[in-house]
Structure formats: structure tokens, C-alpha cells
C-alpha positions in Angstrom: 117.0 136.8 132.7 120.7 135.9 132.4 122.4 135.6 128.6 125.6 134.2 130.8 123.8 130.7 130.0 121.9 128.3 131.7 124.3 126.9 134.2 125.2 130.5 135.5 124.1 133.6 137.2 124.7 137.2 138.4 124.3 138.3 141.7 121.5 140.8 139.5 120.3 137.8 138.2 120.1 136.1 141.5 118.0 138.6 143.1 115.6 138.5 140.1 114.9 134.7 140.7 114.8 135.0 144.1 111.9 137.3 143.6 110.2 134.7 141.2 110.5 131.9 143.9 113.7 130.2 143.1 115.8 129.2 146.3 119.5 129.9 147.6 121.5 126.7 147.8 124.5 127.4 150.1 127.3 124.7 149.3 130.3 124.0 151.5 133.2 123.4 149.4 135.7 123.7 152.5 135.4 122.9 155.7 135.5 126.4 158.1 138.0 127.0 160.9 137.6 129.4 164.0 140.9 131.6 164.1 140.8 134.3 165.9 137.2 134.5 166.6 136.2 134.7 162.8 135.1 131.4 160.7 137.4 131.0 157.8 136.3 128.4 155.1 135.1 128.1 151.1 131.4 128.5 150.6 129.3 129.1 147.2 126.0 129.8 146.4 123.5 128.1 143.3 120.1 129.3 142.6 117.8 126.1 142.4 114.1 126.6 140.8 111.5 124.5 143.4 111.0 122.3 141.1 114.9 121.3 141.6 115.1 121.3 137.2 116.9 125.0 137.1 120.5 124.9 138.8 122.9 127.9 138.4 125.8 128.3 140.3 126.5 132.3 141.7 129.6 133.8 139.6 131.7 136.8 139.7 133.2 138.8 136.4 137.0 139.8 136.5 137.7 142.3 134.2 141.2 142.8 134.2 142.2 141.2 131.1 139.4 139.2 129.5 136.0 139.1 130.7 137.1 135.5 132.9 133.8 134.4 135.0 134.3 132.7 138.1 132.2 131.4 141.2 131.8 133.7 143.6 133.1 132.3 146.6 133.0 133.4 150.3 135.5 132.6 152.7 134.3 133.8 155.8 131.0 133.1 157.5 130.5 137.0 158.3 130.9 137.9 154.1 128.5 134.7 153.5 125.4 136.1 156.0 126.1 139.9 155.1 125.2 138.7 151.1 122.5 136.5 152.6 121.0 138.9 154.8 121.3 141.7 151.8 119.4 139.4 150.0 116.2 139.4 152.2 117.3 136.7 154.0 116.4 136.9 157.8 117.4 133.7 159.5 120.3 131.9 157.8 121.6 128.4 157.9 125.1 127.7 157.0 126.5 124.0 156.3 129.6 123.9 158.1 131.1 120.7 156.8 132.0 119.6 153.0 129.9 119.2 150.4 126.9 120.2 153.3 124.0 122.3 151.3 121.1 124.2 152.9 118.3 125.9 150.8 116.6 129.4 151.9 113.2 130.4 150.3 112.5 134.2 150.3 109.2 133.3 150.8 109.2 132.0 154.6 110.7 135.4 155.3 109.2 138.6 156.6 109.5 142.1 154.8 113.0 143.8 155.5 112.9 145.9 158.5 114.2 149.5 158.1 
């Protein structure tokens, strides 16, 4: 599991409770925009247990200078259901206004196709 702490996780660690039944939480932290055919906005991504007690919140390392951990964020719709669908994912919902959440379960989806 993750030594980052309890609040946090890797995208490693994020598959690994995926596969023990833990859920993606997609968050919208800013409201997307259409410009030129491609949906710009702010989205993030927590892991939440299904018993809702567990909460982490998807971060990224930058290792430029110190080892700084930040939230992964996505800020297009294409990068958010390429991670998603890389995930196992097959049929995605996105929340497309602030602070809208919506949970995928690994479990309601098939085996990846080739």
C-alpha cells in the first residue's frame, strides 16, 4: 500500500486499490469549456473504499528540486478518459460542472479487450 499517508495516493497505488474494490471519484474543480473542438477544464481523481471511510486524493511527484507532491490534475476531457480508460475503465462518466463527482467501480466492467 502507499507510505505517502493516508490522505494520498500513486497512480501505482491507485491501480492496486482499484483491484481490491475501491472506486474512482472523478471531482470537477473547474468548470470545462469547448474551444476548438477539445473540452478544456480542471478535473481530479480520489480513490474512495465502498464503504466511503478510505478517501485519497490521486497525486503526482515533481522532482525537480524537492520531492513536492501535488494533485494530479487533468485539464482536458480527452487526458481525463485516456487515464480512465487505461485504468480498466470502459464506459466513463465525467461531471462537467463544479464540485460535480461521479464514482466508477472496476467491478461493473468487462475484461479489457485486446
Amino acid at each position: 500500500m502507499s507510505k505517502l499517508g493516508p490522505d494520498v495516493v500513486s497512480e501505482e497505488g491507485l491501480r492496486e486499490l482499484l483491484g481490491l474494490g475501491h472506486r474512482a471519484m472523478v471531482v470537477c474543480v473547474e468548470p470545462p469549456c469547448l474551444k476548438h473542438n477539445v473540452w478544456y477544464g480542471t478535473w481530479i481523481l480520489r480513490c474512495v473504499s465502498l464503504d466511503e471511510e478510505a478517501d485519497r486524493l490521486l497525486i503526482t511527484f515533481r522532482r525537480r528540486v524537492t520531492d513536492e507532491v501535488r494533485p494530479r490534475t487533468f485539464q482536458t476531457l480527452n487526458g481525463l478518459v485516456n487515464f480512465l480508460h487505461a485504468l480498466g475503465f470502459r464506459t466513463i462518466h465525467v461531471p462537467m460542472e463544479i464540485d460535480g463527482r461521479t464514482c466508477h467501480d472496476l467491478g461493473q466492467h468487462g475484461a479489457k479487450s485486446p
